[in-house]
BAKEBA-504306 format. One line per 2 residues: number of its first residue (from 1); their letters; for each residue x, y, z of C-alpha. Coordinates in nm, 2 decimals. Layout:
BAKEBA-504306
NUM> A> X Y Z  ... $
***
This chain:
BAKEBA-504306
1> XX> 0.36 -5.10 -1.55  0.58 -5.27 -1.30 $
3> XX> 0.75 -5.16 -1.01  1.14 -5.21 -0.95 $
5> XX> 1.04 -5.52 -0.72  0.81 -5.65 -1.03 $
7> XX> 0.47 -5.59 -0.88  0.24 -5.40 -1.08 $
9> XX> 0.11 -5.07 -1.00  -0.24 -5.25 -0.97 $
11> XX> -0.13 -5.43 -0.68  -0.01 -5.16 -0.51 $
13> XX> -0.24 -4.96 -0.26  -0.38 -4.62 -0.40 $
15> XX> -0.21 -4.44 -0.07  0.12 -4.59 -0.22 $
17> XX> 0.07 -4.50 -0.54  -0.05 -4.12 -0.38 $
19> XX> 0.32 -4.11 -0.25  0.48 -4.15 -0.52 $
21> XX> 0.33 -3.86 -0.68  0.51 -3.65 -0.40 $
23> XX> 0.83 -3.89 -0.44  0.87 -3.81 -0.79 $
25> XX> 0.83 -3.41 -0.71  1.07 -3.44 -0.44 $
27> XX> 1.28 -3.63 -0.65  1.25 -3.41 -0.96 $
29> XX> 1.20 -3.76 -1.15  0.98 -3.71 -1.45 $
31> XX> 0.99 -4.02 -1.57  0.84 -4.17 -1.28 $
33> XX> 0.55 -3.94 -1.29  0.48 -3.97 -1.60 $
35> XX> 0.49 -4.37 -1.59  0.17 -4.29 -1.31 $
37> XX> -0.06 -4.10 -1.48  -0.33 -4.21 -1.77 $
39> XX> -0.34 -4.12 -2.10  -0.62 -3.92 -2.02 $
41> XX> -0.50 -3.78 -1.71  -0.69 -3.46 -1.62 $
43> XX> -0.59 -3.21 -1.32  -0.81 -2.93 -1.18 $
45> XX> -0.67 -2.68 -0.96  -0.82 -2.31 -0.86 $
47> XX> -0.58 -2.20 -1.13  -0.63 -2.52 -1.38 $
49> XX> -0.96 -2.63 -1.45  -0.91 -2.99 -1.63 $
51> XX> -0.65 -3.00 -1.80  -0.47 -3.23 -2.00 $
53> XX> -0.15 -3.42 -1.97  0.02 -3.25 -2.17 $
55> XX> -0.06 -2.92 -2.05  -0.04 -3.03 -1.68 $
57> XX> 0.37 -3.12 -1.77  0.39 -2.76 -1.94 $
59> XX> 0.24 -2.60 -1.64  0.29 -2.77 -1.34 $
61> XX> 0.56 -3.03 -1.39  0.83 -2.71 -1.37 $
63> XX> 0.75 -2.60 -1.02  0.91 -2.92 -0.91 $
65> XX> 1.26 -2.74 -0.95  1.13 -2.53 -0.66 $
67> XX> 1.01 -2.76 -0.42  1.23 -2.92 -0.14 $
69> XX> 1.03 -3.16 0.06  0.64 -3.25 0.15 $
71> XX> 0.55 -3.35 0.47  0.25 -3.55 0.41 $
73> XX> -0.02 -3.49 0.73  -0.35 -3.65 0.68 $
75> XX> -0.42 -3.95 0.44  -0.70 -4.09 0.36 $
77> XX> -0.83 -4.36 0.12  -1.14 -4.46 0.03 $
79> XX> -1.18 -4.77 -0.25  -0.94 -4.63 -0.57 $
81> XX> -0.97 -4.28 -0.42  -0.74 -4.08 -0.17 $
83> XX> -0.75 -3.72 0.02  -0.40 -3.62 0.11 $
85> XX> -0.33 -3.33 0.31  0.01 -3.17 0.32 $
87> XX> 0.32 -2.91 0.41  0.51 -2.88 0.15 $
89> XX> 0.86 -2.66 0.15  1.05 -2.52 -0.11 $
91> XX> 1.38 -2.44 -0.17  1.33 -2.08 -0.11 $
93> XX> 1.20 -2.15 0.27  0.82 -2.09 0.22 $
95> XX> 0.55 -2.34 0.35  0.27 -2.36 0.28 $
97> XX> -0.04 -2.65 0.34  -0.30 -2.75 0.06 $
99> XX> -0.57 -3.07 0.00  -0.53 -3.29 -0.27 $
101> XX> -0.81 -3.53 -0.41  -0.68 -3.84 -0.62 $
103> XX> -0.84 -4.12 -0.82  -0.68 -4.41 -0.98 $
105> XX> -0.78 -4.68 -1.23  -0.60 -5.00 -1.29 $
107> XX> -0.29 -4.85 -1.08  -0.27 -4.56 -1.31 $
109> XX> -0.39 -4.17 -1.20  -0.67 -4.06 -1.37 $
111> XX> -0.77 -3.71 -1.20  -0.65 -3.51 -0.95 $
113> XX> -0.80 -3.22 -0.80  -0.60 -2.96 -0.54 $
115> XX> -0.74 -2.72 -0.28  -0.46 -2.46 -0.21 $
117> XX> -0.45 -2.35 0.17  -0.23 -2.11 0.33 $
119> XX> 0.09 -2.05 0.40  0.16 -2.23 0.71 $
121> XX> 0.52 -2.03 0.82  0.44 -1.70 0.84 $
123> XX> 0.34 -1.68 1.22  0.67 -1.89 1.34 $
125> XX> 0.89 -1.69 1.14  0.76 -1.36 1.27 $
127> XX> 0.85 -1.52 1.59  1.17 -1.56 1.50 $
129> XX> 1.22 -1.23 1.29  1.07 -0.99 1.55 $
131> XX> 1.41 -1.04 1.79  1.62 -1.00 1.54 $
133> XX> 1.51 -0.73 1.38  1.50 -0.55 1.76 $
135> XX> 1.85 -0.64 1.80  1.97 -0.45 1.49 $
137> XX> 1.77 -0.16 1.60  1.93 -0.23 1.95 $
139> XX> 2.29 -0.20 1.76  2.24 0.09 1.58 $
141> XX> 2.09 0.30 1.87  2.43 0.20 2.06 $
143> XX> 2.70 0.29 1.76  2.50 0.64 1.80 $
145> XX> 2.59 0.64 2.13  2.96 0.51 2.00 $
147> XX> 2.98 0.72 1.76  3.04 0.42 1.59 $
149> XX> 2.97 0.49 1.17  3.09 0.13 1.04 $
151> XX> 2.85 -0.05 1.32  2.60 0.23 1.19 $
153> XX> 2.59 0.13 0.86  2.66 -0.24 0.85 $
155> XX> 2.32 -0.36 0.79  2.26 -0.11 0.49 $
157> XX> 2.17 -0.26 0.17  2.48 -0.07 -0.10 $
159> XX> 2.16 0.11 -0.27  1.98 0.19 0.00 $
161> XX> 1.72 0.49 -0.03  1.72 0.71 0.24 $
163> XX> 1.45 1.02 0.38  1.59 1.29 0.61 $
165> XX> 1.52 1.53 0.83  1.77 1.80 0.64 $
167> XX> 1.81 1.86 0.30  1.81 1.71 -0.02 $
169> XX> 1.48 1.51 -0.09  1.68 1.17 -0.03 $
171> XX> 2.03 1.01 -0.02  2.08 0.69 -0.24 $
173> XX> 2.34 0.48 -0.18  2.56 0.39 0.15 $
175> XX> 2.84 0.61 -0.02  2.63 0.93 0.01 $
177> XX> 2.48 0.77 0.36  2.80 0.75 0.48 $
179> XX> 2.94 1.08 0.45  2.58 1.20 0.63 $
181> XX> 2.66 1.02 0.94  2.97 1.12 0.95 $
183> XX> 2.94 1.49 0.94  2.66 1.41 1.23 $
185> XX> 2.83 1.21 1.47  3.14 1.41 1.43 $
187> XX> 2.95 1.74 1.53  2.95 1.61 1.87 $
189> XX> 3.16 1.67 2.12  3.14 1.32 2.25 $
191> XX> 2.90 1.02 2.32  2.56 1.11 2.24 $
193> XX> 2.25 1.01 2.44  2.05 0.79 2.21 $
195> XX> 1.72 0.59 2.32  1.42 0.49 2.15 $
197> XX> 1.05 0.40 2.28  0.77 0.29 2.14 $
199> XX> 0.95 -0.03 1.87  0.64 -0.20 1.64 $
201> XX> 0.79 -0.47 1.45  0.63 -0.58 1.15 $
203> XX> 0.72 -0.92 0.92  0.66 -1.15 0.65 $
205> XX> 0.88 -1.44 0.49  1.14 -1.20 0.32 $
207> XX> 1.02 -0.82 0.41  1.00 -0.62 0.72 $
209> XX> 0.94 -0.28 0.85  0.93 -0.12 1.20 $
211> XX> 0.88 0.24 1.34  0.97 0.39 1.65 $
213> XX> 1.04 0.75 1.82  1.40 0.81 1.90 $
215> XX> 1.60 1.10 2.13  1.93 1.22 2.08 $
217> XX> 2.10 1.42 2.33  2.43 1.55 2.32 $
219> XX> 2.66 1.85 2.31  2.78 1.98 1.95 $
221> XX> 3.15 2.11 1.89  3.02 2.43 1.90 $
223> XX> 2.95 2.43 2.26  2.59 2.39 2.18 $
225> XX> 2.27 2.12 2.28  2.07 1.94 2.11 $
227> XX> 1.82 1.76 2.25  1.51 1.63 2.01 $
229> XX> 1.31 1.35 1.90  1.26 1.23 1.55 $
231> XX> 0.98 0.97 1.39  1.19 0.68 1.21 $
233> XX> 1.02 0.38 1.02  1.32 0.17 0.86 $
235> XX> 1.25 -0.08 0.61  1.39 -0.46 0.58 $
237> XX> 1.45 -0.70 0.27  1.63 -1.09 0.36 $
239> XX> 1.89 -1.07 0.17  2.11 -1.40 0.11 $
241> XX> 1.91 -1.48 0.45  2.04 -1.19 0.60 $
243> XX> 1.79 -0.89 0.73  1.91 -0.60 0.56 $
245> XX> 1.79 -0.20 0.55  1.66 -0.11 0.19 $
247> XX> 1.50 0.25 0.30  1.48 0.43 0.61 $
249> XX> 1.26 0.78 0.63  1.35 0.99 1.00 $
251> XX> 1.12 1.33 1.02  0.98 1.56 1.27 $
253> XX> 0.64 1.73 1.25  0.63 2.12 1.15 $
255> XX> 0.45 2.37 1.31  0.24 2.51 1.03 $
257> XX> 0.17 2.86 1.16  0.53 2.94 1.16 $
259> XX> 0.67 2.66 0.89  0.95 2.59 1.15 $
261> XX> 1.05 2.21 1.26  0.87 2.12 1.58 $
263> XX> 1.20 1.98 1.74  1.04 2.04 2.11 $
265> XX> 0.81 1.81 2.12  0.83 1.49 2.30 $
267> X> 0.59 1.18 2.34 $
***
């Protein structure tokens, strides 16, 4: 085989000829892959142990569609041999880090073996998560202080499932959501005195879930206080790369002597 510059493959360093395995990944270029590897190409993997060419391009030649770069870290070669240690990112956002082994004959791949690592994003993306998932907490303890039901209820996913401290079981949808926080914030008087303490944020790539104590304080329209504090966890799905709620659950304890709310208690 020849190159576009007519050199042959042969002539071509393995650590060349290692990169244009990624290339034609990167590329989505079958042909080009396919014009690298032997006849009797086999590839080993912890979920592929030896297999053929035929079966690698029916297993792993379609994850190319969901891969949008490699950043190629570490490479070594050693006579028609290569180690090659890389990041590679797909289109989705995830990175993740694996070893690869290669061996070539006469400019054409003959084995390759891979050694997956880990994901390499997931501690810089809860850095950059945690804030803004404590912001939208932020935001929706001040529209309770607003009284503010769209700022409320703007990061609700439309089928979100929700658990209550009153009656029924759960409220599904933001329809049903909606006409709950409604007939809340409107029982006020005025502004109500919302805080929270004790936040713990917890993320991943695409999910997200935090819990925290909040108090609300206020005077009803009945002339009437209220002043309590209720156990939230609130769940988080990226959705279209936004964070958005998918379940929330609020409670208080019970006193199980009397079976009555334990709305007195505070941390």
């Amino acid at each position: 085989m020849t190159t576009e510059n007519g050199k042959a493959n042969d002539r071509i360093s393995v650590s060349d000829l290692a990169r244009r395995c990624f290339s034609a990944y990167e590329l989505k270029d079958r042909q080009m892959i396919e014009d690298l590897l032997s006849d009797d190409f086999t590839f080993t993997s912890p979920l592929d142990d030896r297999i053929d060419r035929t079966e690698y391009f029916k297993r792993c030649w379609p994850n190319s569609e969901t891969i949008s770069t490699f950043q190629i870290e570490k490479l070594f070669e050693n006579g028609n041999e290569a180690f090659v240690r890389y990041e590679c990112e797909t289109k989705a956002g995830k990175k993740f880090r694996n070893t690869e082994w290669f061996r070539f004959e006469e400019g054409k791949l003959k084995e390759v073996q891979v050694y997956f690592g880990e994901e390499t994003q997931s501690v810089d993306e809860e850095k950059k998560s945690e804030p803004a998932i404590s912001t939208i907490i932020d935001e929706r303890v001040q529209a309770v202080r607003d009284k503010n039901v769209n700022a409320l209820l703007s990061n609700y996913a439309p089928n979100i499932l929700s658990f209550d401290v009153i009656n029924p079981l759960h409220r599904i949808g933001v329809d049903m959501i909606r006409e709950r926080v409604e007939r809340w914030l409107s029982s006020f008087q005025s502004s109500i005195d919302c805080e929270i303490q004790d936040l713990n944020i917890t993320t991943s790539e695409n999910v997200a879930f935090c819990h925290y104590l909040y108090r609300v304080n206020g005077t009803l329209t009945d002339g009437g206080r209220v002043e309590m504090w209720v156990r939230a966890t609130v769940c988080f799905d990226k959705i279209d790369g936004k964070w958005t709620i998918v379940h929330e659950h609020q409670s208080v304890p019970f006193d199980p002597e009397t079976g009555k709310a334990s709305i007195n208690l505070k941390p």
